[in-house]
C-alpha positions as CSV (number, residue, x, y, z in Angstrom):
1,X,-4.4,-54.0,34.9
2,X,-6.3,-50.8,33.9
3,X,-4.4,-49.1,31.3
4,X,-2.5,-49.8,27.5
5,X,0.8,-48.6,29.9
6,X,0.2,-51.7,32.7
7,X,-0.8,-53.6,29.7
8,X,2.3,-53.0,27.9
9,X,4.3,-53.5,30.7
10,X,2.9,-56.8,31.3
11,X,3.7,-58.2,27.5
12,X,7.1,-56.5,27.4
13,X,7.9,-58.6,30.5
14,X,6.0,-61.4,29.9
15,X,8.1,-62.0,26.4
16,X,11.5,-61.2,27.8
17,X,10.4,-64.2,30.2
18,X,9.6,-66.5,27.9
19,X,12.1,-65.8,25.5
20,X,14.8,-66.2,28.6
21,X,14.0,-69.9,29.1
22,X,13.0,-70.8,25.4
23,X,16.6,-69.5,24.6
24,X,18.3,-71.7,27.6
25,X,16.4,-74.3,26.0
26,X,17.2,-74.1,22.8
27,X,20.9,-73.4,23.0
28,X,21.3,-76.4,24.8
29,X,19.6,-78.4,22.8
30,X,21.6,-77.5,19.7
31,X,24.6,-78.6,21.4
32,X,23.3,-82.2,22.0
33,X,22.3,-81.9,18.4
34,X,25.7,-81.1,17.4
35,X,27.7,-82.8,19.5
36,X,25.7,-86.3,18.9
37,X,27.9,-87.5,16.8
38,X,31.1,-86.8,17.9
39,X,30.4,-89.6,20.9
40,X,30.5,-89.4,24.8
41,X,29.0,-86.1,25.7
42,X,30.7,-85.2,28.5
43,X,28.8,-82.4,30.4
44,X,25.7,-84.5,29.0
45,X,24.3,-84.6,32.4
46,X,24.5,-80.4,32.8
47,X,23.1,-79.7,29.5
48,X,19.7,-81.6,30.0
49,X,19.7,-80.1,33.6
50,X,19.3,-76.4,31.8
51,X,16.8,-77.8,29.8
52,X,15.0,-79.2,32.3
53,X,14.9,-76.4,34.3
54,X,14.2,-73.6,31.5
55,X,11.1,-76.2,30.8
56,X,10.4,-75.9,34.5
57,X,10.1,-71.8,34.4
58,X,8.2,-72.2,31.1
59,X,5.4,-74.4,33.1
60,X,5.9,-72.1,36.4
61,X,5.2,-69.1,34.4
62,X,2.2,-70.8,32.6
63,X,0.9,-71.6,36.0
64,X,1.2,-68.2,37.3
65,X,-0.1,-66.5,34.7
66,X,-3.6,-68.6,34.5
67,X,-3.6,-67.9,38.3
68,X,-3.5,-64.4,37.2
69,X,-6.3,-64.4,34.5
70,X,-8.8,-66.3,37.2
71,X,-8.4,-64.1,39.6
72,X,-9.0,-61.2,37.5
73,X,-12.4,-62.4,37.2
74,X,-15.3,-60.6,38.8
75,X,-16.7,-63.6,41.3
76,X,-20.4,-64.2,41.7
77,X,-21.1,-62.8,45.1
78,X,-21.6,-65.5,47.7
79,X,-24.8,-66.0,48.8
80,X,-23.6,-66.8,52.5
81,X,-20.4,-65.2,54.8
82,X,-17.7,-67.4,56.0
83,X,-15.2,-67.1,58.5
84,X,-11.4,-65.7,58.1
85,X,-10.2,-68.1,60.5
86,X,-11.6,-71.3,58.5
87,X,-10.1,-69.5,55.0
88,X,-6.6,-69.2,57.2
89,X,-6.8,-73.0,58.5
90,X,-7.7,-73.6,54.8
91,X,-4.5,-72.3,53.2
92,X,-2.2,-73.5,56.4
93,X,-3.2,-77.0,55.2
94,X,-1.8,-76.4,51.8
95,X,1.0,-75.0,52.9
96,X,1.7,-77.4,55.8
97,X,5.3,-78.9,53.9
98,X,6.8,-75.5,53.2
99,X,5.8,-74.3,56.9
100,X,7.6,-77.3,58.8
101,X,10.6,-77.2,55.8
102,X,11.0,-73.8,56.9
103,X,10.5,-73.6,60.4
104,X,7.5,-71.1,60.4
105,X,4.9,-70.7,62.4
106,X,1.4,-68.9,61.9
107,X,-0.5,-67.3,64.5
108,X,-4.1,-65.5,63.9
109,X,-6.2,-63.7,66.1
110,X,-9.7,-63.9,66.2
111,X,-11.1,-63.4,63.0
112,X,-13.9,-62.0,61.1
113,X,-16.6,-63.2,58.7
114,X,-16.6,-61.6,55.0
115,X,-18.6,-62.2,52.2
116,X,-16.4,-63.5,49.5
117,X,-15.5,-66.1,47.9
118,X,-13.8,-68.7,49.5
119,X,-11.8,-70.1,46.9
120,X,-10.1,-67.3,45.9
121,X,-9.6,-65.8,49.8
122,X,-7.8,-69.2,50.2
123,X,-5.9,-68.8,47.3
124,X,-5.0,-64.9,48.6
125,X,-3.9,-66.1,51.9
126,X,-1.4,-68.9,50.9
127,X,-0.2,-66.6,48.4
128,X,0.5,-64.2,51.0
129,X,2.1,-66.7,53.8
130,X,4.1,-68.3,51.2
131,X,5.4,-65.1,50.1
132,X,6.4,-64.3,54.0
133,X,8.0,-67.7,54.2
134,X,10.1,-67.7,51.0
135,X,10.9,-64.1,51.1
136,X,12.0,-63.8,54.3
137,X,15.8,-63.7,54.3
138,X,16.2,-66.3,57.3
139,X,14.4,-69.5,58.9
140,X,12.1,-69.9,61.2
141,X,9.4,-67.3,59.5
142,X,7.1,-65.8,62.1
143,X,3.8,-64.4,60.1
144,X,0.7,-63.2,62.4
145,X,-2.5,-62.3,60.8
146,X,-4.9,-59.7,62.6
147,X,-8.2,-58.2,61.5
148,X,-9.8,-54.3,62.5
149,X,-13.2,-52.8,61.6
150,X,-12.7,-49.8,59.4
151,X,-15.8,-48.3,58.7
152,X,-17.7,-50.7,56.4
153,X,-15.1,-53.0,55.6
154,X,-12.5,-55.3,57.3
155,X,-8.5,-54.3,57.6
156,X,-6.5,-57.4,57.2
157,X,-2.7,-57.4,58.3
158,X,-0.2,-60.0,57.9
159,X,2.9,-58.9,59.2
160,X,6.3,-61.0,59.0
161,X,9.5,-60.6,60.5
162,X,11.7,-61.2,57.1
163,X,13.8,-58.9,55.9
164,X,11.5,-56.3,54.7
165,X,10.9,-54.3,51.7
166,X,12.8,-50.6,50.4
167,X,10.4,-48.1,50.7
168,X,10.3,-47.2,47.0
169,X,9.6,-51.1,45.9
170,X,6.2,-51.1,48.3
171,X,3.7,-50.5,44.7
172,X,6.5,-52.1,42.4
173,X,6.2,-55.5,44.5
174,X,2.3,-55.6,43.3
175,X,3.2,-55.7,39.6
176,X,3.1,-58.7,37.2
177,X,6.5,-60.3,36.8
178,X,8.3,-58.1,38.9
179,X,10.8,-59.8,41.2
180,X,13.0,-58.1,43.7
181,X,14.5,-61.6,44.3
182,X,15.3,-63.8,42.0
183,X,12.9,-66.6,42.4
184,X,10.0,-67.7,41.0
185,X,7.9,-66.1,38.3
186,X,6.9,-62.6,40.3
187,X,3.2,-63.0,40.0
188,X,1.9,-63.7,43.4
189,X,1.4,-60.3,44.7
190,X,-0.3,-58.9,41.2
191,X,-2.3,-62.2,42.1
192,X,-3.7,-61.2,45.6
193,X,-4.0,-57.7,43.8
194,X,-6.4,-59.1,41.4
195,X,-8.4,-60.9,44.1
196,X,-8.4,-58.2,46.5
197,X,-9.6,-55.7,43.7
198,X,-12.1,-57.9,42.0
199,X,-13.8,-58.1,45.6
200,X,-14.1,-54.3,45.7
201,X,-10.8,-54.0,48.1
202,X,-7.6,-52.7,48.0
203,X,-4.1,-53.7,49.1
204,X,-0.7,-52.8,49.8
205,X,2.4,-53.1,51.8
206,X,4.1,-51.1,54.8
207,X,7.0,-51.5,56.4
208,X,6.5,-51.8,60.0
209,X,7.8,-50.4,63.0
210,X,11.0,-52.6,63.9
211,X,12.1,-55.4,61.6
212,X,9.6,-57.4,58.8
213,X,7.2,-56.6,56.8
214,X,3.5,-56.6,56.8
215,X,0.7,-56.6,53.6
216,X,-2.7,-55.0,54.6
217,X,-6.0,-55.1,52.5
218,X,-9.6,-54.5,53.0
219,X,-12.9,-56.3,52.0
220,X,-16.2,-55.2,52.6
221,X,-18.3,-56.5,55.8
């Protein structure tokens, strides 16, 4: 976020978000309200299930957003490198439920040290396989990770074979709350942004040749 615009954009969203699920909740919640009285509830069960769930967005979105705000922050630069490959192994772990729920499987070449910090590269990369999982369009989710020397930094690739990406959504995808599906709060891209950035990288997507999808971004060597 560098400008009042992306600022503005952010609030506009943020409050049509919030104010979506506080009104599901609310609405139905008025209804048991009313309708205590009367006796039996009938669709008693479906009401509290659209509270429930607009309580679950509101504490998804909460999440997300304090996600966002960390990795905003400027980290203290590391005093030693680590390895890609134990930052990769790092996230896998996390994510080792979704990957066997979904059939995916995650390769990696040989990979690099950077200077960073590990924390918040671990918190990238399962951002980034997750998204490749979910997002896909099918099961069985094949993501490979590969690494090149560009000059003085590293170029990171992690390429999927989902469903890929419309040309003109390739910067809107890296927005906060923007969602070209509709799942989940939108925020984990703008969230490897902000990582990526606040290590003196960039990122961004391409569509590959042939099916998928693939997100590149560099960090310094």
């Amino acid at each position: 976020m560098t400008t009042n615009t992306d600022t503005t954009r952010l609030l506009l969203r943020l409050c049509h978000d919030l104010k979506t699920s506080v009104r599901t909740i609310r609405a139905h919640t008025e209804l048991l309200l009313r309708d205590k009285g009367t006796g039996p509830v009938a669709d008693l069960e479906q009401r509290l299930g659209f509270i429930a769930a607009g309580a679950r967005n509101l504490d998804s979105l909460i999440d997300r957003l304090t996600a966002y705000s960390v990795a905003l922050e400027t980290p203290e630069p590391p005093a030693q490198s680590i390895g890609m490959d134990v930052l990769v192994r790092g996230a896998l772990a996390r994510l080792e439920q979704l990957l066997r729920e979904n059939g995916a499987e995650v390769s990696y070449d040989p990979l690099p040290r950077v200077r960073a910090n590990s924390d918040r590269l671990i918190q990238l990369l399962e951002e980034l396989v997750r998204n490749a999982v979910t997002h896909g369009g099918h099961a069985g989710a094949r993501v490979h990770i590969s690494a090149a020397r560009q000059g003085d930094q590293w170029l990171f690739r992690i390429r999927d074979n989902g469903q890929g990406v419309e040309a003109g959504d390739l910067e809107r995808i890296f927005r906060p709350l923007e969602r070209l599906h509709r799942t989940g709060p939108g925020m984990g891209l703008a969230i490897c942004k902000a990582i990526i950035e606040s290590h003196g990288g960039r990122i961004w997507a391409e569509p590959p040749a042939g099916d998928g999808f693939a997100v590149c971004f560099t960090l310094p060597s």
